[in-house]
Kinemage of the C-alpha trace (Angstrom):
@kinemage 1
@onewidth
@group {chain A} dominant
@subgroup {mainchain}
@vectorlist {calphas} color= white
{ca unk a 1} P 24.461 -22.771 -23.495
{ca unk a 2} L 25.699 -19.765 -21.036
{ca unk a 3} L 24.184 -18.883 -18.252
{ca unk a 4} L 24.975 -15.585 -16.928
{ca unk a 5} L 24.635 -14.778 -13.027
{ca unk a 6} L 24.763 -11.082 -11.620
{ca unk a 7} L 25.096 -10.875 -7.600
{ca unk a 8} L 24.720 -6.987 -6.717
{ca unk a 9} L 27.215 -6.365 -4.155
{ca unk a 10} L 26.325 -3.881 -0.995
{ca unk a 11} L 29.331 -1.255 -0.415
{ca unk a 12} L 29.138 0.986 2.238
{ca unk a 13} L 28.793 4.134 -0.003
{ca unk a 14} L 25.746 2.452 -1.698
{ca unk a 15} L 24.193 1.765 1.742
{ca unk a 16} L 25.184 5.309 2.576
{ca unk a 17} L 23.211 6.580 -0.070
{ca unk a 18} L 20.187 4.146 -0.146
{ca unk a 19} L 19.873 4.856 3.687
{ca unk a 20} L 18.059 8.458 2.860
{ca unk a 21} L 15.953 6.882 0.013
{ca unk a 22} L 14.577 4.365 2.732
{ca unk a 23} L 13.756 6.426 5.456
{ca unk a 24} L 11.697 8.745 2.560
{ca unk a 25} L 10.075 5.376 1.827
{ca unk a 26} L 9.035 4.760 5.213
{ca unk a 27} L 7.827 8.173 5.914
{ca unk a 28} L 5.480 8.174 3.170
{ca unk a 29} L 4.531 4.385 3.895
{ca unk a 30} L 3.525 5.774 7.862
{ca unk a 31} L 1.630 8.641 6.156
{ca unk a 32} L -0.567 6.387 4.079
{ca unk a 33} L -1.042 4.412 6.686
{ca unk a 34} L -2.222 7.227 9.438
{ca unk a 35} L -4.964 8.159 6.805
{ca unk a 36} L -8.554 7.506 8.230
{ca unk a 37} L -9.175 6.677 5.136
{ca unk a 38} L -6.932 3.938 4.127
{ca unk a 39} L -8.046 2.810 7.912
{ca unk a 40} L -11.427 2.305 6.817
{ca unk a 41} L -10.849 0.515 3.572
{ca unk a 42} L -8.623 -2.104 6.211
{ca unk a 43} L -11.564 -2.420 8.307
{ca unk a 44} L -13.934 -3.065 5.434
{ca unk a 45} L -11.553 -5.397 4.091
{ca unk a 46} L -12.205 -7.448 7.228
{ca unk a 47} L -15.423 -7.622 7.131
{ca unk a 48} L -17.559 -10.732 5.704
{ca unk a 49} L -18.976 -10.671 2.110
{ca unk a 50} L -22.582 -10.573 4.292
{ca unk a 51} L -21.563 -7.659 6.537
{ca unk a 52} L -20.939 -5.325 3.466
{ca unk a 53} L -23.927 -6.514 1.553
{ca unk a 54} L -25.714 -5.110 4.663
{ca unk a 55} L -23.536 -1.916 3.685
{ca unk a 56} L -24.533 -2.322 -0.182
{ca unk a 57} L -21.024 -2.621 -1.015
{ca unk a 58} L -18.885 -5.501 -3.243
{ca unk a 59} L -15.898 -6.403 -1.640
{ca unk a 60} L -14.380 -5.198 -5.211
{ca unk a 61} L -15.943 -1.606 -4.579
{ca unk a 62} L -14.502 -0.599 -1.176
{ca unk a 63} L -11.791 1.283 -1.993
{ca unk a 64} L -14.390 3.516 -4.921
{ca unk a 65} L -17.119 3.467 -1.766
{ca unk a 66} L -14.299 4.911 0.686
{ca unk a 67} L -12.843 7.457 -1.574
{ca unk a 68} L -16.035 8.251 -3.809
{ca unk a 69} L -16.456 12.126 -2.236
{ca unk a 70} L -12.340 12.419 -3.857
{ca unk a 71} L -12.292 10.507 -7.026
{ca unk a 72} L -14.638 11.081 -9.788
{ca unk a 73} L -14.632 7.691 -11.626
């Protein structure tokens, strides 16, 4: 039986060009984050099953409860 093994090697022309591609990635990752939005769903998510049946909300509905005035589902 063979067994193959690939190791990707780093260069410093791949880590040239991957350098642009990660600081897009982190831009848009700080974006998402900065959203009130996506701020509220975090502090939901913290919250005990009994706090957010005081809310009327499922822990499995807080993302449709935060964004329900954007997304018609």
């Amino acid at each position: 039986m063979a067994h193959i093994t690939f190791t990707p090697t780093v260069t410093p022309i791949t880590e040239f060009l991957m350098r642009p591609l990660r600081a897009v990635g982190s831009f848009m990752v700080a974006i998402m984050e900065s959203n009130s939005r996506i701020q509220l769903v975090d502090k939901l998510n913290a919250m005990s099953d009994a706090e957010l049946a005081e809310l009327g909300v499922k822990r499995d509905e807080i993302v449709h409860y935060v964004f329900k005035d954007t997304f018609y589902i």
